[in-house]
C-alpha positions in Angstrom: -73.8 -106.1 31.4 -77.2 -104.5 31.8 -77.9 -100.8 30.1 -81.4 -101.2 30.7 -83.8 -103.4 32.0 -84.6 -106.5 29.8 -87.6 -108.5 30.0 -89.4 -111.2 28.6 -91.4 -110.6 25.2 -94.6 -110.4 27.7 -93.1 -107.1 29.7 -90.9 -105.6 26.7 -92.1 -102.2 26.0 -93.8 -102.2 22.1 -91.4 -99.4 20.7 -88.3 -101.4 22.5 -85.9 -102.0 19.8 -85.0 -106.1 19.9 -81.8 -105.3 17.5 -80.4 -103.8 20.6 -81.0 -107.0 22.8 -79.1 -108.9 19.7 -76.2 -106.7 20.1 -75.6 -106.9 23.7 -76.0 -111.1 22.4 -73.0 -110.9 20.4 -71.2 -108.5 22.8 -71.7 -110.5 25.6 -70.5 -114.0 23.3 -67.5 -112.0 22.4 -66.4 -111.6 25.8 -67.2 -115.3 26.6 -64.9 -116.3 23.4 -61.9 -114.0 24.6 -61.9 -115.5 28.5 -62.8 -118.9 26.8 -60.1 -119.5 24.2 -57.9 -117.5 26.3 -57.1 -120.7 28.4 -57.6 -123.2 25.6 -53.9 -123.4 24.3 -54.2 -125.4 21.7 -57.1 -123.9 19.7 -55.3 -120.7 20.3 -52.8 -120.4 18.6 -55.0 -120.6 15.8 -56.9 -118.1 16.2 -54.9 -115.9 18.5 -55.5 -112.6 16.5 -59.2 -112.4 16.3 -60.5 -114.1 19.9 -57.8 -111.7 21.6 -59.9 -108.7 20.3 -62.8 -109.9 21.5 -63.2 -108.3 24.5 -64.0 -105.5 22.5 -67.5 -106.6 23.0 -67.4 -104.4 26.8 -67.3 -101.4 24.7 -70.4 -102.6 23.1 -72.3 -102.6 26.3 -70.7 -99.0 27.8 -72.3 -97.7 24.0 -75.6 -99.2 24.6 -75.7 -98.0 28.3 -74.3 -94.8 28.0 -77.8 -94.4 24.7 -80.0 -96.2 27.0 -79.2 -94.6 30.1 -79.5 -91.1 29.5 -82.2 -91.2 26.7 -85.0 -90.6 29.6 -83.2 -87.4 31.0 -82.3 -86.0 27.7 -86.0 -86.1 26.8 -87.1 -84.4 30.1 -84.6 -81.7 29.1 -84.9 -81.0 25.3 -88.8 -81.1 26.1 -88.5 -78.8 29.3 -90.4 -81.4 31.4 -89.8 -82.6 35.0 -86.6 -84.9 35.8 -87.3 -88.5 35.7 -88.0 -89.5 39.3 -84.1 -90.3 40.8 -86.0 -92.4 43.9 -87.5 -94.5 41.3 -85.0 -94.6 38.9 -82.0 -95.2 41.4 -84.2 -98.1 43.2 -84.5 -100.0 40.0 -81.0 -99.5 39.0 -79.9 -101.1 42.1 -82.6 -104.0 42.2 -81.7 -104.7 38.3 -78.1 -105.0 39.5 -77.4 -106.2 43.0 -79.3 -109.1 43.5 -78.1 -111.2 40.9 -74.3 -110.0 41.4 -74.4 -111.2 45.5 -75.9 -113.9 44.2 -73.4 -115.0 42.3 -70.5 -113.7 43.8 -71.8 -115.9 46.8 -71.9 -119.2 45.1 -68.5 -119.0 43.6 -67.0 -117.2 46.9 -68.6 -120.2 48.6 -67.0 -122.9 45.8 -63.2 -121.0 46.4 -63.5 -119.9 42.7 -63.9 -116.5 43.8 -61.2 -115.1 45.9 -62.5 -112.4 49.0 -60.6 -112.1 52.2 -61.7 -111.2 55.2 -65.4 -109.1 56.4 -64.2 -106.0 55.2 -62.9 -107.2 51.8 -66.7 -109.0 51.2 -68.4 -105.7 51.8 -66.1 -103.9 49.5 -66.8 -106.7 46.5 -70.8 -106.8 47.8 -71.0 -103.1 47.6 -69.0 -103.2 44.3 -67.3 -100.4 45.1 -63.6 -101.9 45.6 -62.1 -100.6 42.6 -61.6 -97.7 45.0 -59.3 -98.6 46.7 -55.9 -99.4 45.9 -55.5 -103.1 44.8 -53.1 -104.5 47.6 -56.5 -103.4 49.7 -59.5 -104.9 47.4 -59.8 -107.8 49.8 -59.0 -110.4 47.0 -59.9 -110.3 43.1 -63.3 -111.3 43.8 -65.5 -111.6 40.4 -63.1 -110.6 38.1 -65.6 -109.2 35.2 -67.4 -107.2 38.6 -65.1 -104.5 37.1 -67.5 -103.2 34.5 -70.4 -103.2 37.2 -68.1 -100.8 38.8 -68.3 -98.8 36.1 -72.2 -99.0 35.5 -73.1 -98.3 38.5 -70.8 -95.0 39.4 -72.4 -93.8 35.5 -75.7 -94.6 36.7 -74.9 -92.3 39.4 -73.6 -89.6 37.7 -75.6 -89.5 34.2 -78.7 -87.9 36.3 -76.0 -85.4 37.8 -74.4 -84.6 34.3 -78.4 -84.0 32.9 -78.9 -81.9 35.8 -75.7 -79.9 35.4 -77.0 -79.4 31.2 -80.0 -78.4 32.3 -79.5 -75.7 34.2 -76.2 -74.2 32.0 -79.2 -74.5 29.2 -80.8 -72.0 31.2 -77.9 -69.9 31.9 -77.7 -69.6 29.0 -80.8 -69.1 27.3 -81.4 -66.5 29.6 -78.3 -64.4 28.9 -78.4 -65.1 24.9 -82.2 -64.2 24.7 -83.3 -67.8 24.3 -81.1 -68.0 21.3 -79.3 -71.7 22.6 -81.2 -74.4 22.2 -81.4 -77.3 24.7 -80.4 -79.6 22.4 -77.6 -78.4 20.8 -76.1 -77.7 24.3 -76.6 -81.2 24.9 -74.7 -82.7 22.0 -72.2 -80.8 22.6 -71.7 -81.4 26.0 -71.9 -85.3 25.5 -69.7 -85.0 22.6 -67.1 -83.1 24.6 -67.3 -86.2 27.4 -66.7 -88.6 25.0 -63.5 -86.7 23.4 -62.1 -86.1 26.4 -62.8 -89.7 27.5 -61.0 -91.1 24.3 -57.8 -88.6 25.3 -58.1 -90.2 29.0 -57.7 -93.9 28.0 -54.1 -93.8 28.7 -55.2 -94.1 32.6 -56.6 -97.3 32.3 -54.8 -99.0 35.2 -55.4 -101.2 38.2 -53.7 -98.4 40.6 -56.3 -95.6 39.3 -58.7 -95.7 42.1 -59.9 -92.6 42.1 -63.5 -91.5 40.5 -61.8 -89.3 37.8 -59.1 -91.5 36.6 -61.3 -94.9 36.6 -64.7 -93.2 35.3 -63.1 -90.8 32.3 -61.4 -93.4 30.5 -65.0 -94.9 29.7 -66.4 -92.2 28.8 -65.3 -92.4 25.0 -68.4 -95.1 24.9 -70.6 -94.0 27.3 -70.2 -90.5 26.4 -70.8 -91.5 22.2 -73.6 -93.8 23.5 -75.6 -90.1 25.5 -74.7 -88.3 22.6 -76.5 -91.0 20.5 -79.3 -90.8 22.5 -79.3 -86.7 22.2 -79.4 -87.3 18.6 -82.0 -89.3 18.6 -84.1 -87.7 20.7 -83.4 -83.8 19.0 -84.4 -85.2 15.9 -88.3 -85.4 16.9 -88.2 -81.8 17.2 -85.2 -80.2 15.4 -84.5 -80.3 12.0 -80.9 -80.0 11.9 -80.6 -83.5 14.3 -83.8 -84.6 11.9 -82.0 -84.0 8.6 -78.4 -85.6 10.1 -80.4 -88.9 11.7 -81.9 -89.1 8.2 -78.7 -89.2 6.4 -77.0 -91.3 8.5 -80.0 -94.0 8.7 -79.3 -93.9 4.7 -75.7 -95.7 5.2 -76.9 -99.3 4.3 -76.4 -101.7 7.3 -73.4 -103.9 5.7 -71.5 -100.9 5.1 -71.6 -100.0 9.1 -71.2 -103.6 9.9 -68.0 -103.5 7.1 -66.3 -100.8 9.1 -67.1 -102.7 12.1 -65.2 -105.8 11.0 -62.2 -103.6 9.5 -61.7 -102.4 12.7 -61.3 -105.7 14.4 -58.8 -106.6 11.6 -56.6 -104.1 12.5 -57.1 -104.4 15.7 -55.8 -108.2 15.6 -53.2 -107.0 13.3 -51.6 -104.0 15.2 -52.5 -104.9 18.6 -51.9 -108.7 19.0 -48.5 -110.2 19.2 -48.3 -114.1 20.2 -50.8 -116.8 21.0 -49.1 -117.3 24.1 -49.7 -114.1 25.9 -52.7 -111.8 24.7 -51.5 -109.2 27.0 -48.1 -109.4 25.7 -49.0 -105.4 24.3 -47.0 -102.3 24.8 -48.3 -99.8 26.4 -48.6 -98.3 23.2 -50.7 -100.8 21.6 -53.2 -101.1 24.9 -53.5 -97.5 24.5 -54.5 -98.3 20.5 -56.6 -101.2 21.0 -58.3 -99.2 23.8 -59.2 -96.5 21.5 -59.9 -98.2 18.4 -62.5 -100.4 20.8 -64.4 -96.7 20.8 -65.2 -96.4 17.4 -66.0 -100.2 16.7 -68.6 -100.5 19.3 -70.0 -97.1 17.4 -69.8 -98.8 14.0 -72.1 -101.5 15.3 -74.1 -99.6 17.5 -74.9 -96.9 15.5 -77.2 -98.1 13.0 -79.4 -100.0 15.5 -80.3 -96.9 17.5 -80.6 -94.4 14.5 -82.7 -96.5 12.1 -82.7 -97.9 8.6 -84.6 -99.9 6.3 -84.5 -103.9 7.2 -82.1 -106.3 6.0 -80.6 -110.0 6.9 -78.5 -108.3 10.0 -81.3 -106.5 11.1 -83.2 -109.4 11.0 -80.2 -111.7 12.3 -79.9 -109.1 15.8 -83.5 -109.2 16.0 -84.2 -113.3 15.8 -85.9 -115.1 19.0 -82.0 -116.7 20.2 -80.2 -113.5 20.1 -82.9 -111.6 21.8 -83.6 -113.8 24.5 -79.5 -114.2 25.0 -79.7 -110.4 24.6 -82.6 -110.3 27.6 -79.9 -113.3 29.9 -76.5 -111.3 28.8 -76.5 -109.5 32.5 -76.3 -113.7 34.1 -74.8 -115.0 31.2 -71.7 -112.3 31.5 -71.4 -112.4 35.9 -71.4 -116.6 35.6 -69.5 -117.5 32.8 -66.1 -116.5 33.3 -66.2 -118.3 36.6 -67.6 -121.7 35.1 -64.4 -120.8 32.9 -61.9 -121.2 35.7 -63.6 -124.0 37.4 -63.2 -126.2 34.3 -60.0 -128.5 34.8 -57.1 -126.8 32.5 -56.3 -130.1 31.4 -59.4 -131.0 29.7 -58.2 -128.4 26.9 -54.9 -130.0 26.1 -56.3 -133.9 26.1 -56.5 -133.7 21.8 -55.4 -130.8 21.0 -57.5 -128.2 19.3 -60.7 -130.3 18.9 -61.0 -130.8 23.0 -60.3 -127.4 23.5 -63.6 -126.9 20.7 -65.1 -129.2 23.0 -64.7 -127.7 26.4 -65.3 -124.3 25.1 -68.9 -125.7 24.1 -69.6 -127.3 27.2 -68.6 -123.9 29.0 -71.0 -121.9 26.5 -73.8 -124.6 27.5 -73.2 -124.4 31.1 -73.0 -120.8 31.3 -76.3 -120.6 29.0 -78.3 -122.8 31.4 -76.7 -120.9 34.9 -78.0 -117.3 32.9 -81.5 -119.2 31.9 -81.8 -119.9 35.8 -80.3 -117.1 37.1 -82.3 -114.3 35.2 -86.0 -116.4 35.9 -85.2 -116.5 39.7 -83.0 -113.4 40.3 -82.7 -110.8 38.2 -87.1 -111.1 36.7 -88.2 -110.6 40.4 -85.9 -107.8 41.0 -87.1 -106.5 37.5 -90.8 -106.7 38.6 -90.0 -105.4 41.9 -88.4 -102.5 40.3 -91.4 -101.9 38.1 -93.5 -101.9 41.4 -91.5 -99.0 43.0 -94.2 -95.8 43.2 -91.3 -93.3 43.1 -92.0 -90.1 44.7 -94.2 -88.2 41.7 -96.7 -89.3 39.7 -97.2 -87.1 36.9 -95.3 -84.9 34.3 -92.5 -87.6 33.9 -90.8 -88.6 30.9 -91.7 -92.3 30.0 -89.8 -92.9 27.0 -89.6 -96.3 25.1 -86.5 -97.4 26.4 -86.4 -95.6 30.0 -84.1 -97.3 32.9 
């Protein structure tokens, strides 16, 4: 899943931050390991507890997106400078994410691995907006892991909206309180307050909420942590209460995050995870748990990437050339590999037991890698650089951050 637009060490920004392309790497291999070992029964049921967690990895991305995202218009605000242009910014959201998708979606629609019935149920999936609507009126699954797209794209929406809405309270209110509220502050707060209220919303995670409040709130336990990262970090160029609280947290040593980080998916296998057989065999009390407890793991790992700290072997593991550039193909590498899942025969996994399942789980990584490799140089680069070409409406006083959208 894409937070921001990744690029090829020739386009990458200088102050881009290549730990963050290593995490969305291990995210995205996360998710391939859950859909992956999901099927293959006989390595399983091995290792049931900790590849059923693994999905965790899409709270990874909703962090990184939610930072990455709204670190432009949170600069334009705490700075009192012009909104980032929404033609431009909106253009290249859509050219970083449609072309690629329809691709894709096309090919395996095409192959009868992707299930769309009928014109109206293609333009529902091709738009990705068919989560709203009821399920019985989707027009098929289509691509299953389109979901989260769903979810990016309404954000992408409505992060310029929330900014906005900030911005203009912060002048409500400075006005009335003689300039005593500071931009900033307001906008912690505000993001803080989305992502509490979107960790209290998890319990309407479900396939029937096809509504924008019940599908997008839910989410916002990550993407709202992720903006208030992003406030953080950008209040702490000019405050010194958001300077002195980056400061102690980039003084938590990276292992000790990363410890946390691992506890977390512990108890998540432990308390959440009840058979090899079924991974969804949960009650709806322990899909409410493993929802939640996905918030604060993704921030665990997250956390000390965006903030800072001094360098070390994980630092220097998330930032090494293969987990950058899988980092830079995650977007192809996450739309084509759950299909190349499914069109693998089921029986290859169960020829020798555990050791064919190994087997065709590597073969599915190496397919998957090589459709992403393609994929991102043909697809998703041109839209990139097409993006990048968009003139956008104003030329001057913009924000141009290091890690804009």
């Amino acid at each position: 899943m894409p937070g921001v637009d990744p690029s090829p060490a020739a386009v990458v920004r200088p102050a881009s931050i290549p730990e963050l392309d290593g995490a969305r790497a291990v995210a995205a291999l996360g998710v391939f390991i859950f859909h992956a070992a999901t099927a293959a029964t006989p390595l399983n049921k091995h290792v049931f507890r900790l590849t059923a967690i693994l999905n965790s990895g899409v709270g990874v991305f909703f962090v990184l997106s939610g930072f990455l995202i709204y670190r432009p218009f949170c600069e334009a605000n705490v700075a009192g400078l012009p909104v980032p242009d929404l033609a431009r910014y909106l253009v290249r959201r859509v050219l970083r994410i449609y072309p690629a998708y329809l691709v894709c979606l096309v090919i395996w629609w095409r192959f009868g691995i992707v299930e769309i019935l009928g014109v109206r149920g293609f333009l529902k999936h091709a738009s990705l907006l068919d989560m709203y609507w009821a399920p019985a009126r989707r027009g098929g699954a289509g691509l299953e892991v389109a979901w989260t797209l769903q979810i990016e794209m309404t954000f992408y929406v409505l992060a310029p909206l929330f900014a906005i809405a900030v911005r203009l309270a912060g002048a409500g209110l400075r006005r009335v309180t003689a300039g005593r509220v500071q931009q900033a502050a307001l906008e912690l707060a505000a993001t803080l307050t989305l992502a509490v209220a979107g960790v209290l919303a998890i319990p309407w995670h479900s396939p029937e909420a096809h509504t924008l409040v019940r599908l997008m709130l839910p989410w916002m336990g990550e993407l709202g942590t992720g903006m208030a990262l992003a406030v953080l970090v950008t209040a702490s160029t000019r405050h010194d209460w958001a300077r002195a609280a980056r400061a102690a947290l980039s003084r938590v040593p990276m292992f000790v995050w990363l410890t946390g980080a691992v506890a977390m998916i512990v108890w998540l296998g432990l308390t959440t995870v009840n058979g090899w057989f079924c991974v969804f065999c949960m009650s709806p009390q322990q899909h409410v748990l493993q929802d939640r407890l996905t918030v604060p793991l993704a921030v665990l790992f997250v956390t000390p990437l965006v903030i800072g700290g001094p360098p070390g072997l994980a630092r220097r593991t998330l930032a090494s050339r293969p987990l950058v550039w899988l980092g830079v193909v995650s977007y192809s590498f996450y739309l084509w590999h759950q299909p190349i899942i499914k069109a693998v025969p089921k029986r290859w996994y169960a020829l020798h037991g555990p050791w064919a399942s190994f087997a065709t789980i590597s073969l599915e990584l190496g397919l998957s890698l090589v459709a992403a490799a393609i994929s991102f140089r043909f697809v998703e680069l041109p839209g990139i650089r097409l993006g990048r070409r968009f003139p956008g409406l104003r030329r001057s006083g913009r924000v141009t951050p290091a890690a804009s959208p």
